[in-house]
C-alpha positions in Angstrom: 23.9 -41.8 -21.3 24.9 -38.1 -22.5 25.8 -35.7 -19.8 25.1 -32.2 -19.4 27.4 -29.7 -19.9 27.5 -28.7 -16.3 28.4 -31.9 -15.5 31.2 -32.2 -18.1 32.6 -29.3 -16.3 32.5 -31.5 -13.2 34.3 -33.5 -14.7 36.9 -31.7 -16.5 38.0 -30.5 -12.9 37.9 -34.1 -11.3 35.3 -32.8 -9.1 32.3 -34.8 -8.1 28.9 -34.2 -9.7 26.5 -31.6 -8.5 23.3 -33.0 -9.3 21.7 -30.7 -11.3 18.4 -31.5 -10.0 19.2 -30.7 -6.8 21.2 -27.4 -7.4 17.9 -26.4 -9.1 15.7 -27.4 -6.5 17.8 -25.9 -3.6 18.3 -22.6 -5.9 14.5 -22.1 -6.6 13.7 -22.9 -2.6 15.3 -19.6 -2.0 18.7 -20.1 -1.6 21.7 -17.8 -2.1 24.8 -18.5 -4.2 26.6 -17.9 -0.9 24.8 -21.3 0.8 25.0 -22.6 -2.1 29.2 -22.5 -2.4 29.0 -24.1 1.4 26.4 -26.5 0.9 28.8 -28.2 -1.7 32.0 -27.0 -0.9 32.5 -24.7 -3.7 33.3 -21.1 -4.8 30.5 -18.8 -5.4 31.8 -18.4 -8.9 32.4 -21.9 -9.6 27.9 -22.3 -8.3 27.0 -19.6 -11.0 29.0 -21.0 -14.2 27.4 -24.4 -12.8 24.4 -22.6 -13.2 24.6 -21.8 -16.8 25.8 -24.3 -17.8 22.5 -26.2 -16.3 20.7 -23.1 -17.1 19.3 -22.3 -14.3 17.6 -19.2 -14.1 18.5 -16.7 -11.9 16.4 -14.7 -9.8 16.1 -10.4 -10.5 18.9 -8.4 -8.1 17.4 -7.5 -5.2 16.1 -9.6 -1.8 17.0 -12.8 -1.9 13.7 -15.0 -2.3 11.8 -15.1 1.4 14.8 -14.0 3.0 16.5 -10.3 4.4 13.1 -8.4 3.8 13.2 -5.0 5.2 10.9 -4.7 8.0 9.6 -7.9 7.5 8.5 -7.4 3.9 7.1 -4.0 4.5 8.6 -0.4 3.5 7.5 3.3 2.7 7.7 4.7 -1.3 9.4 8.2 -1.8 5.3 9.3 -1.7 4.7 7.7 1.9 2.7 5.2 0.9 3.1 1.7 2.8 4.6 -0.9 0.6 4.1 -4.8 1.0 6.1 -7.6 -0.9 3.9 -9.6 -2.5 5.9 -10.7 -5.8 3.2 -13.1 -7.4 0.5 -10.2 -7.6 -0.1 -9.2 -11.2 0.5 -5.5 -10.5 3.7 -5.8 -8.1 6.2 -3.0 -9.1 10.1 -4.7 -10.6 10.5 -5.2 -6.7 7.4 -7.4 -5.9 6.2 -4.5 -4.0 2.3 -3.5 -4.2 1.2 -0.2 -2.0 -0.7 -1.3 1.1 -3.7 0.4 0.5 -4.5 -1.2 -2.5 -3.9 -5.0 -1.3 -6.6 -4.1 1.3 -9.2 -2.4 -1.2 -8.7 -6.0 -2.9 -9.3 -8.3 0.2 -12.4 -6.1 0.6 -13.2 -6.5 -2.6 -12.1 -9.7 -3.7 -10.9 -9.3 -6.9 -7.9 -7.4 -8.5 -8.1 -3.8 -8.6 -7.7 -2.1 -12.3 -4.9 -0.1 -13.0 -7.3 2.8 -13.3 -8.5 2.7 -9.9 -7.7 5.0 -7.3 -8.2 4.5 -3.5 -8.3 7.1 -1.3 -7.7 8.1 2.3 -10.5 9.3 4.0 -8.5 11.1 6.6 -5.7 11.9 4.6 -2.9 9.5 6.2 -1.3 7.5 3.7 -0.4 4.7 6.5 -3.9 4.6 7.4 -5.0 1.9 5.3 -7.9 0.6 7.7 -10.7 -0.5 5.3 -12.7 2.1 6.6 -10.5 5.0 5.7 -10.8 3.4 2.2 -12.6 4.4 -0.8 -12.7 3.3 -4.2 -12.9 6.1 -7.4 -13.0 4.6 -11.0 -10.7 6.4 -12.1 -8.1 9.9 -11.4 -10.4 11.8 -12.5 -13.6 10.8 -10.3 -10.9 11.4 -7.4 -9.7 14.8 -8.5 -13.1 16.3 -8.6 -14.3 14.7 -5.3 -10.6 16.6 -3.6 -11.7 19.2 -4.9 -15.1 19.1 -3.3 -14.0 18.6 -0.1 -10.7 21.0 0.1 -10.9 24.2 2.2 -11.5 26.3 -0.9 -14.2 24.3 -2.4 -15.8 24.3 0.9 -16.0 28.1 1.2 -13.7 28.2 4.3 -11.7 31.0 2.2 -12.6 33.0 -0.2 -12.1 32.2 -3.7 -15.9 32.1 -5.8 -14.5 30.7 -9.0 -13.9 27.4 -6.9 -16.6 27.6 -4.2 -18.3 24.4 -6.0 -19.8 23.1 -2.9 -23.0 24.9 -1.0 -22.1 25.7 2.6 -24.0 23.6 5.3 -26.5 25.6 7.0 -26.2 25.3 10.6 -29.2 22.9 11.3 -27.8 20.7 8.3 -24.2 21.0 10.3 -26.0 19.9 13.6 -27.2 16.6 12.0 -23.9 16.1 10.5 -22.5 16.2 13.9 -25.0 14.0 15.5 -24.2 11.7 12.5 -20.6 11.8 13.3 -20.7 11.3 16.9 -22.6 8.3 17.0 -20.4 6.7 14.7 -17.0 7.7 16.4 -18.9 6.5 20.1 -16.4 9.0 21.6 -16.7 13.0 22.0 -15.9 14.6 19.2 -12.1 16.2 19.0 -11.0 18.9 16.7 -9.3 16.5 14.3 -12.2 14.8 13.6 -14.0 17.9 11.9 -12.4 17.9 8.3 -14.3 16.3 5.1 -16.5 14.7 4.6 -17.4 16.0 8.1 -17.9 19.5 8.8 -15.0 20.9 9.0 -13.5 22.8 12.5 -14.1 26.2 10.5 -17.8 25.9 9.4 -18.9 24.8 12.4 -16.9 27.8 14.5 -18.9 30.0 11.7 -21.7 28.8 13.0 -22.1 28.8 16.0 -19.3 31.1 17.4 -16.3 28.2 18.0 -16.6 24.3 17.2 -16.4 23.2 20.3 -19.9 25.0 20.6 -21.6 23.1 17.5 -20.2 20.6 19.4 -21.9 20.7 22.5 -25.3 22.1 20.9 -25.3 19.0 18.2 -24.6 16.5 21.3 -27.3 18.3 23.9 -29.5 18.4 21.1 -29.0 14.6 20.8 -30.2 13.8 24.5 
């Protein structure tokens, strides 16, 4: 029976075999060429020509496979965004990373997202990627004009009338709003709370003198 070149090598150095199957196996299982050169008592360089000779592919540089992640397979982009290693997702960057926010959108989904697609943070935290902080836009665009909707221009907070797209909330419609948003927190209301889509700190201080005022008249109102 013929033997394989990495064997013949093997030979040539009156060294016993290294199965080739089982450097293959042991490789793929996530192994590095480090264990590798102790498991059979070789040099590092003496595994990789083994290797080709076998051909063998080898994994991309980077994190060896299951092993060393940072964090436990998490990290942050040079954007903020919370990165997960997930290297058998058919959008994972040339690290196997996939932003956070995304893989979530997807479990509540339950399907791939398209390339296209843009999820947002409610709240503006880019680490906040509880599914209700979520939402989905079609596309860039469709996320653009809704920013610009709910930014302190757009809203009328200061004064610029070529961008002032969005009518201000009249002070009975602000009211509800806060009702609205009260009952779904199930705490009192706090200054950070009060920025879009909510009423924002401003508008309601416009209203009614300060927000903690809307406040109190939208939750009095409510008993």
């Amino acid at each position: 029976m013929s033997r394989s070149p990495a064997q013949e090598l093997d030979s040539q150095h009156g060294r016993a075999e290294i199965p080739d199957g089982e450097l293959r196996r042991l490789y793929q299982s996530g192994l590095t060429l480090r264990e590798l050169a102790v498991h059979f008592n070789r040099s590092e360089e003496t595994i990789r020509r083994r290797m080709i000779a076998a051909r063998i592919p080898r994994r991309p540089r980077g994190q060896p496979l299951g092993k060393h992640l940072p964090n436990g397979g998490r990290t942050k982009d040079k954007n903020g965004y919370v990165l997960v290693k997930a290297d058998s997702h058919p959008n994972a960057n040339s690290g196997g990373y996939v932003r956070e926010h995304r893989l979530v959108m997807e479990m509540v989904l339950g399907r791939y997202l398209e390339p296209a697609e843009v999820v947002h943070h409610i709240n503006g935290d880019k680490q906040d990627n509880r599914p209700e902080n979520l939402e989905l836009f079609a596309s860039q665009a469709e996320h653009k004009e809704q920013e610009m909707l709910g930014n302190s221009w757009a809203k009328g907070d200061v004064g610029n009338p070529k961008r002032r797209h969005r009518k201000r909330r009249t002070p009975y419609r602000i009211l509800e709003d806060l009702q609205a948003l009260a009952k779904s927190l199930g705490r009192p209301i706090r200054r950070t709370d009060l920025h879009p889509p909510n009423p924002s700190y401003r508008a309601v201080a416009r209203a009614f003198g300060s927000w903690q005022r809307g406040v109190e008249l939208a939750t009095t109102a409510e008993d």
